[in-house]
N, CA, C and O of each residue as an XYZ file, in Angstrom:
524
protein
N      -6.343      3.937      6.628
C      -7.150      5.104      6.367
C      -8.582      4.649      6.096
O      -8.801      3.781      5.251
N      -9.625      5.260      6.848
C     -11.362      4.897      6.260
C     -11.346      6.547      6.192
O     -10.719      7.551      6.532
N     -12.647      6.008      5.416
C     -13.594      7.568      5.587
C     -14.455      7.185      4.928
O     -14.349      6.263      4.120
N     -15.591      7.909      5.186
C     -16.997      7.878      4.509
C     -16.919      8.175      2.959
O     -16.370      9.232      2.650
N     -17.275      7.580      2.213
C     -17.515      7.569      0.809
C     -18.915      7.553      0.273
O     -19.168      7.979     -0.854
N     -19.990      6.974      1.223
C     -20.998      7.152      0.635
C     -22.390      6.948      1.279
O     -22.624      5.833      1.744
N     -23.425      7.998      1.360
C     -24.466      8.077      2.128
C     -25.113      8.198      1.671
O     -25.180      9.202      0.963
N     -26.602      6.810      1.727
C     -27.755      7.303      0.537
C     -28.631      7.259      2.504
O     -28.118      7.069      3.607
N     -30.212      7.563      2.031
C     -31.149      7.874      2.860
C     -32.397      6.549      1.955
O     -33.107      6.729      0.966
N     -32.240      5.465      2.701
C     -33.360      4.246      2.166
C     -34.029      4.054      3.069
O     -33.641      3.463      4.077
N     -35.462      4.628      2.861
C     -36.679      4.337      3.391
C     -36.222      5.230      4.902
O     -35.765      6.372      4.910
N     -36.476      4.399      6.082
C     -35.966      4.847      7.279
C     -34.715      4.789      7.756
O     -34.424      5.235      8.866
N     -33.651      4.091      6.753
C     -32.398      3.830      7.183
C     -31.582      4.718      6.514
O     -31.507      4.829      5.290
N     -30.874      5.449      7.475
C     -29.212      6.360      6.825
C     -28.127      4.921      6.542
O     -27.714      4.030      7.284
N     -27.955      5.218      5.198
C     -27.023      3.529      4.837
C     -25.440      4.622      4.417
O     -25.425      5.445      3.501
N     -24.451      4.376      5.196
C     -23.000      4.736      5.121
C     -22.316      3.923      4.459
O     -22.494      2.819      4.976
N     -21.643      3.846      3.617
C     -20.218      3.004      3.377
C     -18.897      3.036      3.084
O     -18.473      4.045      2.520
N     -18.368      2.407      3.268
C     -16.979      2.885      2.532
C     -15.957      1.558      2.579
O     -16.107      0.351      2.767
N     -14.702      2.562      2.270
C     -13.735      1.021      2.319
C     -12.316      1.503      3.442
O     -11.817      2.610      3.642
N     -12.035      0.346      3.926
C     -10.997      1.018      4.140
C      -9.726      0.165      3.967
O      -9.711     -1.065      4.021
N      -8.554      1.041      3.730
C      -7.033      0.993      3.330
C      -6.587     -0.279      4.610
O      -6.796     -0.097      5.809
N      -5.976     -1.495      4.054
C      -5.769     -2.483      4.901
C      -4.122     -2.028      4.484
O      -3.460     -1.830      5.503
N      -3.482     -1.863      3.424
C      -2.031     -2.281      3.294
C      -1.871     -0.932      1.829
O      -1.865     -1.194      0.626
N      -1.774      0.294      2.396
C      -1.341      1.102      1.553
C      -1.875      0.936      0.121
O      -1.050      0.972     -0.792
N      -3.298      0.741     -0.188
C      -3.901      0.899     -1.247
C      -3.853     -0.281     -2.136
O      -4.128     -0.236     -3.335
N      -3.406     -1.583     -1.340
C      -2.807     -2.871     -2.112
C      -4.616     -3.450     -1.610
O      -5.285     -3.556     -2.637
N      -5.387     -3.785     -0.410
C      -5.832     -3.946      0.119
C      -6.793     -3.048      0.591
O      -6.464     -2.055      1.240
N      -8.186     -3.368      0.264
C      -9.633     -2.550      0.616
C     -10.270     -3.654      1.148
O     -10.514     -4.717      0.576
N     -10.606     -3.219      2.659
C     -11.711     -3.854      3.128
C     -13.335     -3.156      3.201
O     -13.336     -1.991      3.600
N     -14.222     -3.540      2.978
C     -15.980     -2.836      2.962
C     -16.252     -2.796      4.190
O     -15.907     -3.560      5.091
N     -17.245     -1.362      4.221
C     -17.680     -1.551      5.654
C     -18.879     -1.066      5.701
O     -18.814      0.025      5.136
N     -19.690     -1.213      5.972
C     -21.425     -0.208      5.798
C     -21.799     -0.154      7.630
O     -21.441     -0.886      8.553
N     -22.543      0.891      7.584
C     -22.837      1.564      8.735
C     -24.409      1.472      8.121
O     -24.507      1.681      6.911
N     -25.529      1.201      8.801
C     -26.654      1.278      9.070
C     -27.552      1.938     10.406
O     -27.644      1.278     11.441
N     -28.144      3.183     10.293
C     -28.537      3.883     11.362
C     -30.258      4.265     10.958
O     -30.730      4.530      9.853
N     -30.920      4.177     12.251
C     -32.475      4.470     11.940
C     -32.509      5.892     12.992
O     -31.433      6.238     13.480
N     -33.693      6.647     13.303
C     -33.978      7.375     13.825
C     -34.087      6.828     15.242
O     -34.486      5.691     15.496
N     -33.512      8.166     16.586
C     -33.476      7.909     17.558
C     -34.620      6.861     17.866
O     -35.547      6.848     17.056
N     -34.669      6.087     18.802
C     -35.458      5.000     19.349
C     -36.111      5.756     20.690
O     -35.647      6.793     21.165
N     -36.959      5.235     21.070
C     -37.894      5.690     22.118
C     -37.339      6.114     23.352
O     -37.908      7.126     23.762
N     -36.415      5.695     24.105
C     -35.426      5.972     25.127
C     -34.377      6.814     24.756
O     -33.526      7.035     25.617
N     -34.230      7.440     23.421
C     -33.774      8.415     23.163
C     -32.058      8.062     22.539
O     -31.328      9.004     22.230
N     -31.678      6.893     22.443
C     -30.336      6.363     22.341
C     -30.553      6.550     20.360
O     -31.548      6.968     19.769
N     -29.271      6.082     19.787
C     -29.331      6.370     18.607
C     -29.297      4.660     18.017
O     -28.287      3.996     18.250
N     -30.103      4.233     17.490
C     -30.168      2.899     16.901
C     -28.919      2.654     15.386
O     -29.254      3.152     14.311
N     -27.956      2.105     15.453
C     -27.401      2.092     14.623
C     -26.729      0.434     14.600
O     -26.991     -0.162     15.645
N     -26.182     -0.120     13.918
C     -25.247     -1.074     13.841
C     -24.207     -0.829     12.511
O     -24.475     -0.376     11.398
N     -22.810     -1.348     13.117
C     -21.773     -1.411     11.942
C     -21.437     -2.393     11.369
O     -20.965     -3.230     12.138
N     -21.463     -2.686     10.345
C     -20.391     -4.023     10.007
C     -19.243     -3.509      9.748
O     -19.441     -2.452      9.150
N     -18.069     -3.719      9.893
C     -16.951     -3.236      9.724
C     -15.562     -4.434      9.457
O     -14.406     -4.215      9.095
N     -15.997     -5.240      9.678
C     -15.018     -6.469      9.053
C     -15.641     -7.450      8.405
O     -15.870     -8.558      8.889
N     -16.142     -6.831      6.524
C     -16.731     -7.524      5.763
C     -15.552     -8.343      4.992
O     -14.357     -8.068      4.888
N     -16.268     -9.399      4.509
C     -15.271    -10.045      4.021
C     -16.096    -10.187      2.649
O     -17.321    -10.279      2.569
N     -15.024    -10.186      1.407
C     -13.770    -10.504      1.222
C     -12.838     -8.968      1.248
O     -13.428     -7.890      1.327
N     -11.848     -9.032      1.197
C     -11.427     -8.201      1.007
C     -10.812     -7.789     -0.353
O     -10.547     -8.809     -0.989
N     -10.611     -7.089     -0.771
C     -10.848     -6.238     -2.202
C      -9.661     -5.425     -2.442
O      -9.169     -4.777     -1.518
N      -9.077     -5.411     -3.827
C      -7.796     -5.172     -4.513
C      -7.645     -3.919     -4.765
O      -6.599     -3.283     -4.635
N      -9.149     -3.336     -5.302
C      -9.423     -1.738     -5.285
C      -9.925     -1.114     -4.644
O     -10.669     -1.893     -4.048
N     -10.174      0.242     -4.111
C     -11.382      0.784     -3.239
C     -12.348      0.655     -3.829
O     -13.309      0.163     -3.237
N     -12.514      1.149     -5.603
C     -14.304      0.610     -6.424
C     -14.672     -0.284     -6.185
O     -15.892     -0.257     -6.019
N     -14.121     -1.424     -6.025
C     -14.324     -3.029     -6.000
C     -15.102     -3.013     -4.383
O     -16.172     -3.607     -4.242
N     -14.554     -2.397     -3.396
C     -14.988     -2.868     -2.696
C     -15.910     -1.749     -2.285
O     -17.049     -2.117     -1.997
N     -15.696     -0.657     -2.210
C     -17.091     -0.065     -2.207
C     -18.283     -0.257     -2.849
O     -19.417     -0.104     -2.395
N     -17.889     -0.656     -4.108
C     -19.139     -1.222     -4.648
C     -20.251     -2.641     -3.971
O     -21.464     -2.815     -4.091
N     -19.293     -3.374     -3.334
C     -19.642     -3.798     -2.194
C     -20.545     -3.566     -1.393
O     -21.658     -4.093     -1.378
N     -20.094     -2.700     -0.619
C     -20.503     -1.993      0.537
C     -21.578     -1.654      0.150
O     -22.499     -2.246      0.714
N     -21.926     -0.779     -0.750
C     -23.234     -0.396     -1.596
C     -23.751     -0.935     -1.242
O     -24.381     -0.762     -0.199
N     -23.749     -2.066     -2.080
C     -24.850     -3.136     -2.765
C     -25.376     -3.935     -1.563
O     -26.488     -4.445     -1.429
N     -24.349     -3.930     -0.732
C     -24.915     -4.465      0.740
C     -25.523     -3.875      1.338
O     -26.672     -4.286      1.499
N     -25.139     -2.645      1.978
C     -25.816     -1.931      2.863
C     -27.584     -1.407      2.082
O     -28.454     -0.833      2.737
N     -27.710     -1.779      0.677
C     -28.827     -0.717      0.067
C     -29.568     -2.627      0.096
O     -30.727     -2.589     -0.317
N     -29.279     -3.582      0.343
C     -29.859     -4.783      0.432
C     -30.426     -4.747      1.982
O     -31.619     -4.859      2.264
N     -29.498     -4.593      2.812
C     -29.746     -4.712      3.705
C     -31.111     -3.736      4.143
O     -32.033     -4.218      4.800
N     -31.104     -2.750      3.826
C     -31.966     -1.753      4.411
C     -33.393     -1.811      3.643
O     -34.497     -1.444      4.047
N     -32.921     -2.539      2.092
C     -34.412     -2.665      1.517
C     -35.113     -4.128      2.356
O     -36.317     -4.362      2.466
N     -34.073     -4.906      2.833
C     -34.836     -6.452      3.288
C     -35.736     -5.503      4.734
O     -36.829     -6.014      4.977
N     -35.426     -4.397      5.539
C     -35.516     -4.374      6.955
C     -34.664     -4.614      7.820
O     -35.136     -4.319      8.918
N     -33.491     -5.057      7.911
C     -33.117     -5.622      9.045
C     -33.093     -4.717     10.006
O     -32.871     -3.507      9.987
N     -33.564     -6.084     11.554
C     -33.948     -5.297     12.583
C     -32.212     -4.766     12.821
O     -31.268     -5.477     12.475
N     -32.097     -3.793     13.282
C     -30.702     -3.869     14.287
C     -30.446     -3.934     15.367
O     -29.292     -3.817     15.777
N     -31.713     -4.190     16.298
C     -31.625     -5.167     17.767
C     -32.348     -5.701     18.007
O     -33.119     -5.405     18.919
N     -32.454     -6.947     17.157
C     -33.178     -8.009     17.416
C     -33.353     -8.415     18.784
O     -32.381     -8.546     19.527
N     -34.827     -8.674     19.253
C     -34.793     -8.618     20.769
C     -35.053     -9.857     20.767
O     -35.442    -10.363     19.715
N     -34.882    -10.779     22.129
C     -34.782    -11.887     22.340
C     -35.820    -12.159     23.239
O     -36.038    -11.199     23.978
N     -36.517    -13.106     23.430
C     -37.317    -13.796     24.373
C     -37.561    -13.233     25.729
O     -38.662    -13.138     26.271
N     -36.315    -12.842     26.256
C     -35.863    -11.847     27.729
C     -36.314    -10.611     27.335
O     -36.784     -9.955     28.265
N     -36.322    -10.188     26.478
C     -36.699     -8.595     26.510
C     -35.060     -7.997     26.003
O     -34.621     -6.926     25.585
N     -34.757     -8.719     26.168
C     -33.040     -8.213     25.653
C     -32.458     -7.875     24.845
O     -33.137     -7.443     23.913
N     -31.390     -7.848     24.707
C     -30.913     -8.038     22.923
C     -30.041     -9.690     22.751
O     -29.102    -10.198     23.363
N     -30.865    -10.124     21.665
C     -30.124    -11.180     21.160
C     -28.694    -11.405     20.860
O     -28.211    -10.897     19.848
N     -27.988    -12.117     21.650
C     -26.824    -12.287     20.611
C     -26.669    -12.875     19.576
O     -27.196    -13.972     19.389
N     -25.795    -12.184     18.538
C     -25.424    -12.562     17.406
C     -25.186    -14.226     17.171
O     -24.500    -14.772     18.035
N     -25.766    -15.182     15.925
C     -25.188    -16.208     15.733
C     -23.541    -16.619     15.857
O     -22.736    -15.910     15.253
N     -23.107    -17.658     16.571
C     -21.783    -17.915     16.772
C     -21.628    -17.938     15.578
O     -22.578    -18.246     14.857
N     -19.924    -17.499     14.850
C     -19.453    -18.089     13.963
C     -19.198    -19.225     13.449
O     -18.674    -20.008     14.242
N     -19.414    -19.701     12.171
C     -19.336    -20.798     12.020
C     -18.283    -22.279     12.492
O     -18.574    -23.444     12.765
N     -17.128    -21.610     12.421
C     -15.897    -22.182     12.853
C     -15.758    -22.042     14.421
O     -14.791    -22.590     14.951
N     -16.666    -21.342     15.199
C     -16.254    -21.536     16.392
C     -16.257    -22.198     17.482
O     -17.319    -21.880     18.018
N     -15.484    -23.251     18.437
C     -15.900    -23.869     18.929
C     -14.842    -25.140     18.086
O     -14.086    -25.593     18.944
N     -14.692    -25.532     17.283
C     -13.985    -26.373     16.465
C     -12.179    -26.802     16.829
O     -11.287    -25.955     16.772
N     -12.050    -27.604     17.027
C     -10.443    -28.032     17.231
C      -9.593    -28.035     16.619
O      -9.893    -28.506     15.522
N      -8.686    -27.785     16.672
C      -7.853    -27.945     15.503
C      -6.819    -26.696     15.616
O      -6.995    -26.046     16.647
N      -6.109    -26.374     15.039
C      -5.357    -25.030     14.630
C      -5.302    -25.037     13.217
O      -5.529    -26.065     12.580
N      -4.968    -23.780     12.596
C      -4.699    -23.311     11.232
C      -3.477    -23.502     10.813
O      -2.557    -23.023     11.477
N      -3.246    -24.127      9.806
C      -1.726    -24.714      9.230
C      -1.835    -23.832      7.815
O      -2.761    -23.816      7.004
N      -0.327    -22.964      7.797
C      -0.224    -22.154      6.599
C       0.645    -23.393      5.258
O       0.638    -24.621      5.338
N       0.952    -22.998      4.736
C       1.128    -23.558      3.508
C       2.397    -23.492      3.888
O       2.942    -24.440      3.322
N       3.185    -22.916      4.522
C       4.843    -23.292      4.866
C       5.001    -24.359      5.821
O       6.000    -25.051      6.012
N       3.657    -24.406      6.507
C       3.951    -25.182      7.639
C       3.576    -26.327      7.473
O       3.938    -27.027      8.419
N       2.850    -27.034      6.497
C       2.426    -28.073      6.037
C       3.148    -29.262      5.847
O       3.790    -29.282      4.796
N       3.228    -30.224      6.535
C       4.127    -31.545      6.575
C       5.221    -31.247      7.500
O       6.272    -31.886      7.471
N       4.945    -30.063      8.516
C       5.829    -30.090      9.639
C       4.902    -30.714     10.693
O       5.255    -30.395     11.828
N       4.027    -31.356     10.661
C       3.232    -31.597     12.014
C       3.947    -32.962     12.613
O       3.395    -33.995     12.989
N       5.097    -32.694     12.587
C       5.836    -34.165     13.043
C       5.327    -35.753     12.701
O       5.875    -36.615     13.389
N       4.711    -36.039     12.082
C       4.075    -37.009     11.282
C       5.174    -37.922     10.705
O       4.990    -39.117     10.475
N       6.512    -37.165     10.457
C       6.863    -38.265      9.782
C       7.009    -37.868      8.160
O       8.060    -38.089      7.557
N       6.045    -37.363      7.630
C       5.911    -36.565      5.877
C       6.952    -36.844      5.901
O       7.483    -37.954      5.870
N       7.640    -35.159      6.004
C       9.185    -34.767      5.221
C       9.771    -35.463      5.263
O      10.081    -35.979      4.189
N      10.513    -36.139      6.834
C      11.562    -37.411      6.786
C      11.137    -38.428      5.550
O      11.962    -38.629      4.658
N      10.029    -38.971      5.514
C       9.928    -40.136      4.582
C       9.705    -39.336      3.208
O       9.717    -40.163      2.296
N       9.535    -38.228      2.791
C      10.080    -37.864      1.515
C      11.519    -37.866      1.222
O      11.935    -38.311      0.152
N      12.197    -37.450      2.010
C      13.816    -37.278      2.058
C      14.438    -38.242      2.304
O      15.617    -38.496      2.059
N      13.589    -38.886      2.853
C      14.190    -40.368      2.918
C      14.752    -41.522      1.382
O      15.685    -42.272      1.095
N      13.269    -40.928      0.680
C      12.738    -41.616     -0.402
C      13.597    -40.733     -1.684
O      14.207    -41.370     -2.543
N      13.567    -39.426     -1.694
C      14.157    -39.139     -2.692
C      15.778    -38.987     -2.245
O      16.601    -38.322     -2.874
N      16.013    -39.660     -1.168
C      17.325    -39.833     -1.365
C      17.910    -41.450     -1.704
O      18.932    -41.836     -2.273
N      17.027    -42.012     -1.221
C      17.326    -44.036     -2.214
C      17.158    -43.487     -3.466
O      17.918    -44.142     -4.179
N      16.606    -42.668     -4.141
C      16.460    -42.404     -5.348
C      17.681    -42.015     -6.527
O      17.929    -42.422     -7.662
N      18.341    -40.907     -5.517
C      19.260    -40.338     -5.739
C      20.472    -41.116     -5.540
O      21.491    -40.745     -6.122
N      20.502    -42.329     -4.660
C      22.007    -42.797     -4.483
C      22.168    -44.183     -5.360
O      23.076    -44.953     -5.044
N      21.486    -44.436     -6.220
C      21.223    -45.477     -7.171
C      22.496    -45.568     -8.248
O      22.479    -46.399     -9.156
């Protein structure tokens, strides 16, 4: 479930936010919407963030968030189409992690990477055990 929770008017920017329901009210993620007045070609200038992180235990918690972001954001300026050298629109900075090797190992899966670990724990706490 989202929905709008909150619309202030800063400077030239309409700043939106809210939270939304990740896991039946266990889980609030923030999201702010930033919009300026139509642009010269007549299109509507806006950008969303919508997968802020962290994610948040209450909806206050994380709307309060959202707030505090979106009313930062709009007091710094940010452009919302930063144009690029081409006349274009810039793309966004890659993520930090992207590009990087590896895979993500959860905490169950840890010392299964065939290495050897577990066997030589079980190995070990079993000379231990047959003493």
């Amino acid at each position: 479930m989202t929905s709008n929770l909150y619309r202030e008017q800063r400077g030239p920017y309409l700043v939106e936010a809210g939270a939304a329901d990740l896991d039946r009210g266990k889980h609030w993620q923030p999201w702010v919407k930033l919009a300026l007045p139509r642009r010269a070609d007549g299109a509507p200038a806006s950008r969303s963030f919508d997968r802020l992180k962290p994610v948040f235990g209450t909806r206050a918690a994380a709307l309060r968030y959202a707030i505090e972001l979106g009313r930062r954001l709009a007091d710094e300026g940010i452009d919302l189409f930063p144009a690029s050298s081409d006349g274009g629109n810039a793309p966004w900075p890659p993520h930090p992690l992207a590009g990087r090797r590896g895979r993500y190992v959860s905490r169950d899966q840890r010392g299964r990477s065939g290495n050897g670990s577990v066997r030589s724990m079980i190995g070990m706490l079993a000379g231990i055990f047959a003493r």
